[in-house]
C-alpha positions as CSV (number, residue, x, y, z in Angstrom):
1,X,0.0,0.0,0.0
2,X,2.9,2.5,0.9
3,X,4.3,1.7,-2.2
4,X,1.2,2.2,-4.3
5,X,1.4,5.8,-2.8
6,X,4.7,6.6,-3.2
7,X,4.3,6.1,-6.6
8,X,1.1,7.6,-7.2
9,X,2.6,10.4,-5.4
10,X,5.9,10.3,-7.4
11,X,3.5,11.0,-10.5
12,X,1.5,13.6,-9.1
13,X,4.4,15.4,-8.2
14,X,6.0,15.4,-11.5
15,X,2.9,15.6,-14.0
16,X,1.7,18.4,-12.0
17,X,-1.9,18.8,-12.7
18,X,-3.1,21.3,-10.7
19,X,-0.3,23.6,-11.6
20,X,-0.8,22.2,-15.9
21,X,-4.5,23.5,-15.5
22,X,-3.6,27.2,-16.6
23,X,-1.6,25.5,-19.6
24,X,-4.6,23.9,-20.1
25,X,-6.8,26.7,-20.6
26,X,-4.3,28.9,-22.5
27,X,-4.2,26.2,-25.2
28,X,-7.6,26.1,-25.5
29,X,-9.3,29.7,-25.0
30,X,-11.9,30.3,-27.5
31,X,-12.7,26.2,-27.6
32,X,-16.3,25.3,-27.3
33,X,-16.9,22.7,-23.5
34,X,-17.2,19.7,-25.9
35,X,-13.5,20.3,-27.6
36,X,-12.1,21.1,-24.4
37,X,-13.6,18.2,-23.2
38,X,-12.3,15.6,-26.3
39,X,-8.6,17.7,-26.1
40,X,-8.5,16.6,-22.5
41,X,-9.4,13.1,-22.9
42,X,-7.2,12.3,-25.9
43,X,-3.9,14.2,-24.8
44,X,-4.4,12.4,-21.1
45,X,-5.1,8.8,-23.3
46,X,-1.7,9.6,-24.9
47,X,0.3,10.2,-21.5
48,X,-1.4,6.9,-20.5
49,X,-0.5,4.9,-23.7
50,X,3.0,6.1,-23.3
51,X,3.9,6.0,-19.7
52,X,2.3,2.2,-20.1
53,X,4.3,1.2,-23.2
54,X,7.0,2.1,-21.3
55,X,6.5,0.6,-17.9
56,X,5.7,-2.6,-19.6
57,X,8.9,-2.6,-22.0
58,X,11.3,-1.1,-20.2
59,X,13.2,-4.0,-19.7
60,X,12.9,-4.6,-23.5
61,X,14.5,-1.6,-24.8
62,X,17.4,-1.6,-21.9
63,X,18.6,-4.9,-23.6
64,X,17.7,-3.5,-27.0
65,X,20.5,-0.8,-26.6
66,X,22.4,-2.4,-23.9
67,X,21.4,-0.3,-21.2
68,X,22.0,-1.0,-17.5
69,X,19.2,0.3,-14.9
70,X,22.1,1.7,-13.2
71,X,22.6,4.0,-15.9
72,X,19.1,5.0,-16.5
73,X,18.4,5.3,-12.7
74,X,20.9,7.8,-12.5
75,X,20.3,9.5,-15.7
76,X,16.8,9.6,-15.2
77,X,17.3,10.5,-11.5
78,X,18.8,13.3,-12.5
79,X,16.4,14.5,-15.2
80,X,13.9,14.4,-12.8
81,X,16.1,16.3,-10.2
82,X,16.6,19.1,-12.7
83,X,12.8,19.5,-13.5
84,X,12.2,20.1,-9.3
85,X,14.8,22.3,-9.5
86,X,13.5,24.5,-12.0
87,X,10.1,23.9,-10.2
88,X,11.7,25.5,-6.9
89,X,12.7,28.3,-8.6
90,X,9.1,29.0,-9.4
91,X,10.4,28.0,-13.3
92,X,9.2,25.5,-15.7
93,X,11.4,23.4,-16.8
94,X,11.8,23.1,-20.5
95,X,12.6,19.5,-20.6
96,X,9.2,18.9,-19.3
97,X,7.7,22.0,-20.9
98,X,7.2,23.2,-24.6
99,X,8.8,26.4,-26.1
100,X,6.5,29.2,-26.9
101,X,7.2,28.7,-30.5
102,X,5.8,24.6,-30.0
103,X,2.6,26.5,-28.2
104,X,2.1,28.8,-30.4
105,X,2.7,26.4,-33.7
106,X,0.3,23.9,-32.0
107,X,-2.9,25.9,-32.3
108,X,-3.4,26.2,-35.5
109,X,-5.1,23.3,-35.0
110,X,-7.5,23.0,-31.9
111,X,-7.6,19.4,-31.7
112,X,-3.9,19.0,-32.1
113,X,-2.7,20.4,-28.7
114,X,-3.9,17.2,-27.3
115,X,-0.8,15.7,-28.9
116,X,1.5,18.1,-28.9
117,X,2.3,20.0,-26.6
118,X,-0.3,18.7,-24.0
119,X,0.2,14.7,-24.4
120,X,3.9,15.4,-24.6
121,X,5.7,16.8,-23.7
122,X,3.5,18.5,-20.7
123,X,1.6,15.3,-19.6
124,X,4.3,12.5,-20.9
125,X,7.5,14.2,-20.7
126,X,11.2,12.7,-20.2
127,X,10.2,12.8,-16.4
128,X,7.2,11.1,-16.4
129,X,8.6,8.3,-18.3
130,X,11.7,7.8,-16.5
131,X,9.8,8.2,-12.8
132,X,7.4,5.1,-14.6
133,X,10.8,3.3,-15.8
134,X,11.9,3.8,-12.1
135,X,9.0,2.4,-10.4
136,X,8.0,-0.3,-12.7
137,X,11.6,-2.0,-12.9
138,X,11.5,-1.8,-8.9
139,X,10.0,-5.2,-8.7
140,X,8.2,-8.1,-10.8
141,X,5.0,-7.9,-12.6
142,X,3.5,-6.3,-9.8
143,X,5.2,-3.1,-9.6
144,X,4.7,-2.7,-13.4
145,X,0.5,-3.3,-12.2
146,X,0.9,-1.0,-9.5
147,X,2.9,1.9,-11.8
148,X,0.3,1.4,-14.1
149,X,-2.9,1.8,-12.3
150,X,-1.8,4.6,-10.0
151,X,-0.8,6.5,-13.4
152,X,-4.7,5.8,-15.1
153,X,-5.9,7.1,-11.3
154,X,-3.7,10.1,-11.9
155,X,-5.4,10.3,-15.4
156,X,-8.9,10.4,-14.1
157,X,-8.3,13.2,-11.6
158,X,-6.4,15.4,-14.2
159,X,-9.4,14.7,-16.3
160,X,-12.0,16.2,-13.6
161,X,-9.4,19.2,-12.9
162,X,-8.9,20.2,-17.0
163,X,-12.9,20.2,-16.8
164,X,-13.4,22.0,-14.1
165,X,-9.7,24.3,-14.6
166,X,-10.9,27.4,-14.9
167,X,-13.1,27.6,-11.3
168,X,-10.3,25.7,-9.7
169,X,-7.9,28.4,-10.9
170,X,-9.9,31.2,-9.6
171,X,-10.4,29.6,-6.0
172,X,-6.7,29.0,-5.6
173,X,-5.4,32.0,-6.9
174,X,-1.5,32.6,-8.3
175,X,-0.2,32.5,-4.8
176,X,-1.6,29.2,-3.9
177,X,-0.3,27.8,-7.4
178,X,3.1,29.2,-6.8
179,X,3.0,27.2,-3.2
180,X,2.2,24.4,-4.8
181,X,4.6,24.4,-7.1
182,X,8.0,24.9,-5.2
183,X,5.9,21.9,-2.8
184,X,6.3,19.6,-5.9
185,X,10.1,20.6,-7.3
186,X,11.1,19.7,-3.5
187,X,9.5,16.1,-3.9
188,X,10.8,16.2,-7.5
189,X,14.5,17.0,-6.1
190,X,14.4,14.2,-3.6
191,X,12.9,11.6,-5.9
192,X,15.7,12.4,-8.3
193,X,18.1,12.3,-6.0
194,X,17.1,8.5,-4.7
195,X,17.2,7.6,-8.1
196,X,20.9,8.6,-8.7
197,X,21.9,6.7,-5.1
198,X,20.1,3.7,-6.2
199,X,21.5,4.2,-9.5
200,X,25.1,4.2,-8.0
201,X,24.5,1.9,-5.4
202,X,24.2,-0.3,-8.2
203,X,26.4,0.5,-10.5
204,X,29.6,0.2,-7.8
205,X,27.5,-3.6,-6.5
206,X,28.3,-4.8,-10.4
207,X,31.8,-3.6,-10.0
């Protein structure tokens, strides 16, 4: 059970939902409740396909390219660290974040923000799928279960929160968004970081 929180925690932290909602209604201002509603669900069906593919073949494309978890534990540790960094700093991170010129490029078509930048790399970025590398190589079958089902539950909340984004906004204010925020980069920093000691830890145990 601790573990199923840890990890649904680990997401939470990363994907940021509460703090993706303005993103959310930047990219789609002037869309009509039923768009905003099918932008949500596809670009949140995407994150899910991806983070799943890769909890389930992880193991698959390490030996594909000869990759030791070692290695990805600390390079992905430390992806993840640099994204709650940025978060402390009030920042967004743009290895988890699009540039303005992907924003702007991606609403020329309305639909196509659910892909791009939304799905990924907002909802699915490098982070989010090395956090779901992380947890789902941490055990057997199970853990990849358990990575998977506390990401759809992630899913299903974001969901509600695009729907209902732009009263949730307005009740928390910038202040409260801000606190929020810096709370997650601080998670964020110290995920990353157990990432790179396990990663080393392991690394030094095959030497």
């Amino acid at each position: 059970m601790m573990h199923a929180l840890t990890v649904f925690m680990g997401f939470f932290a990363i994907m940021n939902p509460i703090v993706n909602i303005p993103i959310f209604i930047s990219l789609t201002s002037g869309d009509d409740e039923k768009t905003k509603a099918t932008v949500a669900f596809r670009s949140l069906m995407l994150a899910f396909l991806i983070v799943a593919l890769f909890s389930l073949a992880g193991k698959l494309i390490f030996e594909s390219f000869g990759i030791t978890m070692s290695a990805f534990r600390i390079t992905g540790g430390l992806i993840v660290f640099l994204i709650g960094f940025h978060m402390l700093q009030g920042k967004q991170s743009n290895v988890q974040h699009p540039s303005d010129e992907d924003k702007q490029t991606s609403r020329e078509v309305a639909l196509s923000v659910a892909v791009s930048p939304l799905g990924m790399p907002i909802l699915a970025g490098p982070g989010t799928i090395a956090t779901a590398m992380n947890f789902s190589a941490s055990g057997g079958f199970s853990a990849v279960i358990v990575t998977i089902v506390a990401f759809a539950i992630l899913c299903a909340i974001t969901y509600v929160m695009f729907l209902f984004g732009e009263k949730l906004v307005s009740y928390l204010g910038t202040s409260a968004l801000n606190v929020i925020t810096r709370m997650m980069g601080l998670i964020l920093g110290v995920i990353g970081t157990q990432m790179v000691i396990e990663g080393l830890h392991g690394a030094f145990a095959l030497t």
